[in-house]
N, C-alpha and C positions, 0 to 999 in steps of 0.2 A: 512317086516318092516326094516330088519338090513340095505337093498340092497339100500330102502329108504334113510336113516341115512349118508350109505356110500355115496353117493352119493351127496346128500347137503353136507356133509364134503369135498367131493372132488372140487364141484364147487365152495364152500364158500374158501377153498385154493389158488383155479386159479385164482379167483376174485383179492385175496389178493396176491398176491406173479404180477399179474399184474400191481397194484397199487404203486408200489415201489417210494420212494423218491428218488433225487438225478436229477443232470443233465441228458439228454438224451445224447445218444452216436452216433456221426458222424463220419463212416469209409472213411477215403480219405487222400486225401492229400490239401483238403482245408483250407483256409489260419483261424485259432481263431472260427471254425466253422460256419463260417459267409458266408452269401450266395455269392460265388464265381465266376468268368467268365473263363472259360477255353477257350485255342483257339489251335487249332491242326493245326498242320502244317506237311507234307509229300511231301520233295524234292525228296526222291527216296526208293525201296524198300528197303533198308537199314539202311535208318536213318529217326527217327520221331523224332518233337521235339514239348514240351505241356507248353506253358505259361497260369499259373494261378493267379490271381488278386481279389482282394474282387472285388465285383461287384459296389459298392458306393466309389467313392473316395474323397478325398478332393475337393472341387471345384476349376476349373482350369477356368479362363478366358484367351483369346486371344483377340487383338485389333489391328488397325492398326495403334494407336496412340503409343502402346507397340511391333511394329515391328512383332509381331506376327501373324499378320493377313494381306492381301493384300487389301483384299475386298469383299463384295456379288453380284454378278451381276444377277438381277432378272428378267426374261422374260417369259413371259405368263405362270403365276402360279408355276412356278418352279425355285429355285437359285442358284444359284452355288458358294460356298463358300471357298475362296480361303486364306487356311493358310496351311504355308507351313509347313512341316512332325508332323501333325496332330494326327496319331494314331488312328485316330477312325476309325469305321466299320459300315456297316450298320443295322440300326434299336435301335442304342445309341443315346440317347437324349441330344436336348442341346437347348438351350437360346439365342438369338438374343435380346439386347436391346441398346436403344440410336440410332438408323436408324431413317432418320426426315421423313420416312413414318412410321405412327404408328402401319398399319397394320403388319408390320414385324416385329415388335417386342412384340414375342411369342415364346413360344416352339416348339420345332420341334424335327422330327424322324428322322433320316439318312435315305434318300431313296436309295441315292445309294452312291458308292465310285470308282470315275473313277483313280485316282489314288492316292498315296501318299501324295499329297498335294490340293487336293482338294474334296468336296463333295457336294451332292445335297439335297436339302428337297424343298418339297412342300408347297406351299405359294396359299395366298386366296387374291385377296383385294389388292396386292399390287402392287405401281406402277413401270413399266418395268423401272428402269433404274441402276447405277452402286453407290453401297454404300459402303462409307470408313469415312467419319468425322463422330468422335463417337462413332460410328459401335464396339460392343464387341458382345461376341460370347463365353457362359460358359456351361460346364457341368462336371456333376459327373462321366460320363463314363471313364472306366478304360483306359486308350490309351496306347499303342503298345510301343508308342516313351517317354513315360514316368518310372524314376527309380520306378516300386511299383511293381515290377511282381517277381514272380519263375518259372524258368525257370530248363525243363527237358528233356532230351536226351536220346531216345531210339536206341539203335542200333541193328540192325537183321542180321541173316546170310543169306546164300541162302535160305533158305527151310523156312521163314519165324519164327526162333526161335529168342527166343530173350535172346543176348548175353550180353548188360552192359544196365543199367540203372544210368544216372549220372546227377547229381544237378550241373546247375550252379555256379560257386565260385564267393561270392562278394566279392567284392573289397573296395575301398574307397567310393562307393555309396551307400544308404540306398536301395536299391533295386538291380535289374535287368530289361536292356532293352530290351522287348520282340524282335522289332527291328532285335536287337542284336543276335538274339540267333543262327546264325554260326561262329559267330566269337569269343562267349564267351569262357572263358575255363571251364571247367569240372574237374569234384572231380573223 
């Protein structure tokens, strides 16, 4: 009976001492512990470097009325969206609206990212031809070429240890540009 006793006491303990109030705890280096975007970069076996970003940003629109954007050019169900140094990557979302096909203006994935200033998503319904009057282009996705990131610098020796870890220093900008991050200086 005592073995009983002990026993309900010990898991009525575990119960409670589980139940604890208070915030939960997130180990990292993310940004207010808010869900974050990390993105790894490895120019050689010596230097890594890890830009991290909330994952939600302020909403950012591009336009070709605001010089931001060139244009969409859209052929057989796929477009190719032309604003130059962009930031984004593929499978971040963004918003097409004001295109005087209506079909286009909708949400879309990143399909792909051919290079720096332009990218692709897939399209339903609309018709093949080259859009610019009107034409914006917004999303929350964290971009590359915008100040909201931390940036960090791994360095290794030969043998794969790792010799400094070092934060980006800002500057006059409310961030750092991932972009950026060989030419930033370091703490």
């Amino acid at each position: 009976m005592l073995r009983f006793i002990a026993l309900a006491l010990t898991c009525a303990f575990m119960t409670l001492a589980q139940q604890q109030d208070g915030p939960s705890v997130t180990i990292g280096q993310l940004p207010n512990g808010r869900p974050a975007t990390v993105l790894g970069f490895f120019p050689s076996a010596t230097t890594n470097y890890f830009c991290t970003a909330e994952t939600r940003q302020p909403t950012y629109t591009a336009s070709v009325a605001g010089a931001t954007m060139t244009n969409i050019v859209d052929s057989s169900n796929a477009a190719t969206v032309n604003w130059t140094a962009h930031g984004l990557a593929v499978g971040n979302r963004v918003t097409v609206a004001g295109a005087s096909d209506a079909d286009l203006n909708t949400s879309y994935i990143i399909a792909t990212v051919p290079d720096a200033n332009s990218f692709t998503i897939t399209t339903a319904n609309v018709t093949d031809a080259t859009y610019t009057t009107g034409v914006t282009v917004a999303t929350t996705a964290p971009r590359t070429s915008a100040s909201i990131w931390s940036v960090v610098r791994m360095t290794f020796d030969g043998s794969g240890n790792l010799t400094a870890k070092q934060n980006g220093i800002r500057t006059t900008s409310a961030g750092l540009i991932c972009d950026n991050r060989a030419t930033l200086a370091y703490n």
